[in-house]
N, C-alpha and C positions, 0 to 999 in steps of 0.2 A: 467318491465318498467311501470312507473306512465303514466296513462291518463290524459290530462290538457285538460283547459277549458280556452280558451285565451281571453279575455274581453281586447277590445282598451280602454275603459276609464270608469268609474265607474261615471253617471251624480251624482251631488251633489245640494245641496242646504240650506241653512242656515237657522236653526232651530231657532227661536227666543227664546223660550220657554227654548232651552238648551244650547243658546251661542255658538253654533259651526256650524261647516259645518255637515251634514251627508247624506245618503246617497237617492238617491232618490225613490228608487226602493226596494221594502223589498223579492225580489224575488231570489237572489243570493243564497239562502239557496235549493233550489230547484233544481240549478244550480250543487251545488257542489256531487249532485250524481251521473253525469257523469265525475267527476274529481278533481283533484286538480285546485282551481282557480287561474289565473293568471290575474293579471292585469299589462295591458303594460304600461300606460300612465297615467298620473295624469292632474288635471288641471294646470300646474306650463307649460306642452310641449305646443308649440309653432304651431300654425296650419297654419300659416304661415311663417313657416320655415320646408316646407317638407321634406329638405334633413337630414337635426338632428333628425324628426321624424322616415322618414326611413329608417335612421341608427341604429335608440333605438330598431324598430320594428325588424330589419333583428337582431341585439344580443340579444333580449328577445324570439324572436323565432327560435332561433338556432336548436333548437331540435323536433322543429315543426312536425309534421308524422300523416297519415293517421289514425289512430286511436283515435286523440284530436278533441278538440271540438272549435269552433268559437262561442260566444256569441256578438253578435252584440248590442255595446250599445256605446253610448257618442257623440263626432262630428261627422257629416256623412263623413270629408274626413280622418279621422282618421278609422270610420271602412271600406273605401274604399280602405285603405292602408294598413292595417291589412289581410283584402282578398287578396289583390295584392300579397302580402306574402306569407299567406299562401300558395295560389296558384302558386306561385314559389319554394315551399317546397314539395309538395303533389307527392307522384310518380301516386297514381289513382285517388281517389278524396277530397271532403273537407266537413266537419258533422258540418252545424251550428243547435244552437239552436231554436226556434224561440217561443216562449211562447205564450200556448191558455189559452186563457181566461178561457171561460167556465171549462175547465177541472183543470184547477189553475197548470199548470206544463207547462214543458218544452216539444217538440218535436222535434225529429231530422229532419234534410232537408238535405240530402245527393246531392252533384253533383259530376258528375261524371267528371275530367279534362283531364283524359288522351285523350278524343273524342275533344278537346280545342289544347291540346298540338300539336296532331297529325297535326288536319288544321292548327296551324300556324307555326309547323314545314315544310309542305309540300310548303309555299309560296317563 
């Protein structure tokens, strides 16, 4: 089974120099050695129309599992919605990325949900 790497949105910005949109961040290559990258969402979804977002998010993460990776990047409620997910997916917990500087790479940040699950199962 492929390990993915789930990115809510890939920020952009428009190159003058090259007439196009591209990408803002030149760090996704770095990225993709814990996975295949996924990008949910484009600038085209709606950040105010949460329910079509959280719709796209729940069938692009259908397959979602403890072993993929969360890259947090683009609107903050869009990777607020992305977590919510995942973490309705997760049986233990959820591996984001979170990129150091100094070191020019990616780090994992593991949490753990099931100790999440439990408490608000118990209410």
């Amino acid at each position: 089974m492929t390990t993915r790497v789930y990115i809510p949105q890939v920020p952009q910005h428009f190159d003058d120099a090259q007439q196009k949109m591209v990408t803002r961040f030149n760090t996704l290559d770095q990225a993709e050695k814990f996975g295949e990258l996924v990008i949910l969402l484009d600038r085209n979804d709606d950040v105010w129309n949460p329910d079509a977002v959280l719709a796209t998010l729940e069938r692009k993460m259908r397959s979602f599992k403890d072993t993929d990776y969360l890259l947090p990047m683009g609107s903050y409620p869009f990777m607020m919605w992305t977590a919510m997910v995942a973490m309705s997916k997760a049986r233990d917990y959820v591996q984001h990325l979170q990129w150091h500087q100094r070191e020019k790479n990616y780090r994992v940040i593991t949490t753990k949900v099931t100790r999440y699950k439990q408490w608000h199962d118990a209410k």
